[in-house]
DRENBADREN-151410 format. One line per 8 residues: number of its first residue (from 1); their letters; for each residue y, x, z of N, C-alpha, C. Coordinates in pm, whole numbers, plus 32768, in hexadecimal, padded with zeros to 4 digits. Example, Ala and Ser with C-alpha at 12.3 -4.5 7.8 and 13.67 -1.06 7.14 Angstrom:
% residues 2
1	AS	7DC7/8527/830C/7E3E/84CE/830C/7EB6/8528/830C | 7F1F/8505/82C4/7F96/8557/82CA/8003/850A/8313
END
This chain:
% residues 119
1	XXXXXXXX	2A7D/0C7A/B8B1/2A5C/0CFA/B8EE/2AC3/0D21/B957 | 2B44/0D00/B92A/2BC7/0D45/B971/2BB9/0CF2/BA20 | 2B6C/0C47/BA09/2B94/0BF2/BA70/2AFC/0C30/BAF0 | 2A85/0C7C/BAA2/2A13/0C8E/BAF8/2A40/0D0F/BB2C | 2A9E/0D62/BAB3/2ABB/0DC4/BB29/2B0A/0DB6/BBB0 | 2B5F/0D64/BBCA/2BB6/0D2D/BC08/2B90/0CCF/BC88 | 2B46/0C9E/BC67/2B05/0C52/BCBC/2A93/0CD2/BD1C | 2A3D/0D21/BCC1/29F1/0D7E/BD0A/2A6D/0DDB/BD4D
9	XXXXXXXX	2AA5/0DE8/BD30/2B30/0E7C/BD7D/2B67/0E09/BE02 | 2BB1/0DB8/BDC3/2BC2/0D53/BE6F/2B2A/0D24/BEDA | 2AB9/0D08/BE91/2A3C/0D1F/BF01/2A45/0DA8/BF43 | 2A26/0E37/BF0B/2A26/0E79/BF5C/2A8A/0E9E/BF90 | 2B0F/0E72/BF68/2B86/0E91/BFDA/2B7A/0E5E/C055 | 2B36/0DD3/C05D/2B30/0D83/C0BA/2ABC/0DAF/C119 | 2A50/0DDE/C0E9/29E4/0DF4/C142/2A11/0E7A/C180 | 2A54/0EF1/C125/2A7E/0F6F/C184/2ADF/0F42/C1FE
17	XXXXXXXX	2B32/0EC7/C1DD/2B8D/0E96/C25B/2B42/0E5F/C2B6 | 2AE1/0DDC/C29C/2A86/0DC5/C30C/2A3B/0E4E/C344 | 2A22/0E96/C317/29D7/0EFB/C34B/2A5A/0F5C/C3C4 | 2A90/0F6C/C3B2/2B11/0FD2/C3D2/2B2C/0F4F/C459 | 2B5F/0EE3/C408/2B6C/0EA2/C4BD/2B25/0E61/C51F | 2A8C/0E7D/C4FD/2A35/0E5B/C54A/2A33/0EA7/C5E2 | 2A44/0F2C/C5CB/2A5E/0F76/C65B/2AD8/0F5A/C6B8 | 2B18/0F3C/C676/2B92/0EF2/C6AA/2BA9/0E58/C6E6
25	XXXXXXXX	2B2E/0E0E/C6D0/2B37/0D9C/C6F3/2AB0/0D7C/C78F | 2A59/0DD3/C762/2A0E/0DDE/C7B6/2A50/0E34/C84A | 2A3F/0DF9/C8A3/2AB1/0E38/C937/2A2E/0E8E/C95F | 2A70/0F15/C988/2A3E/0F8F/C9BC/29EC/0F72/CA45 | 29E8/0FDA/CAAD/29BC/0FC1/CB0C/2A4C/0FC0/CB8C | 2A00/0F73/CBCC/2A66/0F77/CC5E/2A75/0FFD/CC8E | 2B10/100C/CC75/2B4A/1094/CCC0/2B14/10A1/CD58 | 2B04/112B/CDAC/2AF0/110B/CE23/2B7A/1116/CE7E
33	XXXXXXXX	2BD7/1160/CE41/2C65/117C/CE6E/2CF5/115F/CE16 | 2D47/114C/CE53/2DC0/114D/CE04/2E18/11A3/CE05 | 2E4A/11E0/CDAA/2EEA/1244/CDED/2F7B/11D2/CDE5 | 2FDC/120D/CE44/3041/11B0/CE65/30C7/1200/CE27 | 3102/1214/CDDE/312E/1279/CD98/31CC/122B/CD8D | 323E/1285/CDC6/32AD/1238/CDB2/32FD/12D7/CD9B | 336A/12B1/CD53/33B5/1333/CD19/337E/139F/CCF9 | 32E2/135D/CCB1/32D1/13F6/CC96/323D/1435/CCF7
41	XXXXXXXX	3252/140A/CD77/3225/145F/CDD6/31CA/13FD/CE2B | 311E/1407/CE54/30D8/13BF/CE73/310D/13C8/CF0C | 3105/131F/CF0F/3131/12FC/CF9C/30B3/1303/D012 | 3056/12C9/CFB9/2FBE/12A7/D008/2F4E/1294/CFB9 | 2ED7/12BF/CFEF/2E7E/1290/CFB6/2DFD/1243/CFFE | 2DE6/11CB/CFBC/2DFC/113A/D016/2D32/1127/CFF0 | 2D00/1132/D044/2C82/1119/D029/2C74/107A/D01C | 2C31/1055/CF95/2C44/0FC5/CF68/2BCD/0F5C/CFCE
49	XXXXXXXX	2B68/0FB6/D02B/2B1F/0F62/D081/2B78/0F47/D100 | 2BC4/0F5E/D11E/2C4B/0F54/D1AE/2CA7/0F14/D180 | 2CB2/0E87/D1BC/2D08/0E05/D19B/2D6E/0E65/D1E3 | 2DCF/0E2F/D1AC/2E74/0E6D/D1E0/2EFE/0E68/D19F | 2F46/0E7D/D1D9/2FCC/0E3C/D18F/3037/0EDD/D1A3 | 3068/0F02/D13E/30CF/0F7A/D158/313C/0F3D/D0ED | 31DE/0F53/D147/321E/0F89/D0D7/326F/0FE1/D0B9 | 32A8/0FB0/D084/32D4/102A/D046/3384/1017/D025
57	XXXXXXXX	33DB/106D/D033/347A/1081/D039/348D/10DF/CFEE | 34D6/10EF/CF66/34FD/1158/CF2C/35AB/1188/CF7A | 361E/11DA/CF45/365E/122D/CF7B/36E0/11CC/CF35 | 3699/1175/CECA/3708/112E/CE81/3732/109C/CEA9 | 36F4/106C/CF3F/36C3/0FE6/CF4A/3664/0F94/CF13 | 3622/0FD3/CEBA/35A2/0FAA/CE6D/3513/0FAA/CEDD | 34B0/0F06/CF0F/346E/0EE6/CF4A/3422/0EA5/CEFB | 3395/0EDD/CF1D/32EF/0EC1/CEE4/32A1/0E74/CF73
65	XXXXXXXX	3241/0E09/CF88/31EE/0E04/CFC2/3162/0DF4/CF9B | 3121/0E79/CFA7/309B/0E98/CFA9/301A/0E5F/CFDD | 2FD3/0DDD/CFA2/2F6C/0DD7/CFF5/2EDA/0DE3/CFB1 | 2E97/0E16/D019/2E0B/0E18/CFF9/2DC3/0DD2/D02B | 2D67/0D8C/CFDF/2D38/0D17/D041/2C98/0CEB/CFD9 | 2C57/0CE2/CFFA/2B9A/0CF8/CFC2/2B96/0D49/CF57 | 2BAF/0DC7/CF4E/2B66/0E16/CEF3/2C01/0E26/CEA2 | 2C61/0DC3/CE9D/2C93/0DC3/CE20/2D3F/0DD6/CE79
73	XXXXXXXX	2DC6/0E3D/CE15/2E34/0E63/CE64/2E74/0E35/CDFE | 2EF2/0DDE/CE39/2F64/0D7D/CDB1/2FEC/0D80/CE23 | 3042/0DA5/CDA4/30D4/0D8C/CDD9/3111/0CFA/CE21 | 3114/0CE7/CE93/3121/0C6C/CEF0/319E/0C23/CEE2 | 31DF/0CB7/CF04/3289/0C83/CEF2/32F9/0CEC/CEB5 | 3351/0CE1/CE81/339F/0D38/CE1C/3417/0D17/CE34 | 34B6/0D46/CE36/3517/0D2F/CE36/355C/0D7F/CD8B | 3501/0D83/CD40/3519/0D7D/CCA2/353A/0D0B/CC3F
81	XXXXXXXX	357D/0D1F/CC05/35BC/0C4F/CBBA/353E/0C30/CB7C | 34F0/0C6D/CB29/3482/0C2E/CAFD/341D/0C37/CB24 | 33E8/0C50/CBA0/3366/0C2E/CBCA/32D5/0C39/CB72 | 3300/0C9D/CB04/3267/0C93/CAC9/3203/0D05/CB16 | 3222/0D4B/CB60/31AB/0D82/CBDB/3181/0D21/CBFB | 31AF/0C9C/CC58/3189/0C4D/CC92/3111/0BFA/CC41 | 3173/0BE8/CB9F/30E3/0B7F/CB5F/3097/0BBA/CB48 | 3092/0C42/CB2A/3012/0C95/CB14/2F83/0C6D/CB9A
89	XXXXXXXX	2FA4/0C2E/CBF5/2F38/0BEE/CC45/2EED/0C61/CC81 | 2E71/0C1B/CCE5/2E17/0CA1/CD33/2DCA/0CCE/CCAC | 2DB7/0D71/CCBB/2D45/0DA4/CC39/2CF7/0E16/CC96 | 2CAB/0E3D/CC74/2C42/0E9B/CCA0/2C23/0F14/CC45 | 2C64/0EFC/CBC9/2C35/0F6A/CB70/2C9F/0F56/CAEE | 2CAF/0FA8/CAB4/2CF0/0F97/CA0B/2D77/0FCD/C9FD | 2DBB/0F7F/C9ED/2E7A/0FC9/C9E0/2E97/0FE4/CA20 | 2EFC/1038/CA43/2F38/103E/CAA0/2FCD/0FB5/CAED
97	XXXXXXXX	2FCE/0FAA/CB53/300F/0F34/CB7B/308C/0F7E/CB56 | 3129/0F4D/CB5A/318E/0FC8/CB3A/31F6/0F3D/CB46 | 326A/0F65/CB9B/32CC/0F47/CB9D/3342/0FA0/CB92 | 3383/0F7F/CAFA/33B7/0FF1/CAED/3459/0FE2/CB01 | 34A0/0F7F/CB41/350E/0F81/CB6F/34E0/0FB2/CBDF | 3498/0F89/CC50/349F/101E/CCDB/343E/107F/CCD2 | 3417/109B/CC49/33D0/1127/CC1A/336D/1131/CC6F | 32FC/10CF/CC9A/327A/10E5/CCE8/321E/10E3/CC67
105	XXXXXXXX	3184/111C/CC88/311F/1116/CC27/30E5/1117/CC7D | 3089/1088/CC7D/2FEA/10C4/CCD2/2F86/10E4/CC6B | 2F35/113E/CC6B/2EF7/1187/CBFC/2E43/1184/CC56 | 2DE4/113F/CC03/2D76/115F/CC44/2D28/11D4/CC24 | 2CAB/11F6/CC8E/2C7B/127B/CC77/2BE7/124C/CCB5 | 2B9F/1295/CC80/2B19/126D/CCBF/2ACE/1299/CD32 | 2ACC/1329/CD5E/2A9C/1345/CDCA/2B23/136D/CE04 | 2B25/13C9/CE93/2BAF/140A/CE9F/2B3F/1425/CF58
113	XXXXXXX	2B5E/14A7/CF56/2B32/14EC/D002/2B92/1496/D078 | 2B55/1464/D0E8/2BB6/142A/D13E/2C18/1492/D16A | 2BE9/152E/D186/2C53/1593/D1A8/2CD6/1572/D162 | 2CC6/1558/D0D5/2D7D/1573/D08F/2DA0/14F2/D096 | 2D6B/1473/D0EA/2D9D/13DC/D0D0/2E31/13DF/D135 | 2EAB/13CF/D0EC/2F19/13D5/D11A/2F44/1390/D188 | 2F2D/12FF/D155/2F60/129E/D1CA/2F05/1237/D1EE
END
């Protein structure tokens, strides 16, 4: 009795987890914009259909290069020791990209008015 309860309590542990990370594995929709966000304070906001390259200089010697290029915006180049912006690769939607030795976040958003597009 003790081993069917046990066995039934780990099945439904397991199916509430498949269930819980199913939304999470399935990728959202393509952002249409990005924010460019360094110390805090949005630098630009980079419409993800306009191939283009910005970067970016913090106040500390800390350097990001920004590119956007088909739909999708990824950290190019970094003067941070570990480079994990960089492996984070081009994305279009989901986490935010974040290099947090020169404190940039590109953060996606889905619509955004061209009036408030920064840079």
């Amino acid at each position: 009795m003790k081993t069917k309860y046990w066995i039934a309590l780990l099945a439904v542990i397991l199916v509430v987890c498949l269930g819980c990370s199913i939304p999470l594995l399935i990728p959202g929709e393509a952002a249409a914009y990005a924010e460019i966000i360094s110390d805090g304070q949005v630098m630009h906001v980079v419409d993800l259909k306009i191939d283009r390259e910005i970067h970016i200089t913090t106040d500390r010697g800390g350097s990001n290069t920004v590119t956007v290029s088909d739909g999708k915006i990824g950290v190019t180049a970094a003067n941070c020791p570990d480079h994990y912006c960089m492996d984070r690769g081009f994305c279009s939607s989901g986490a935010q990209i974040v290099c947090l030795p020169n404190k940039l976040v590109i953060r996606f958003i889905g619509s955004q008015s061209v009036d408030t597009v920064v840079g």
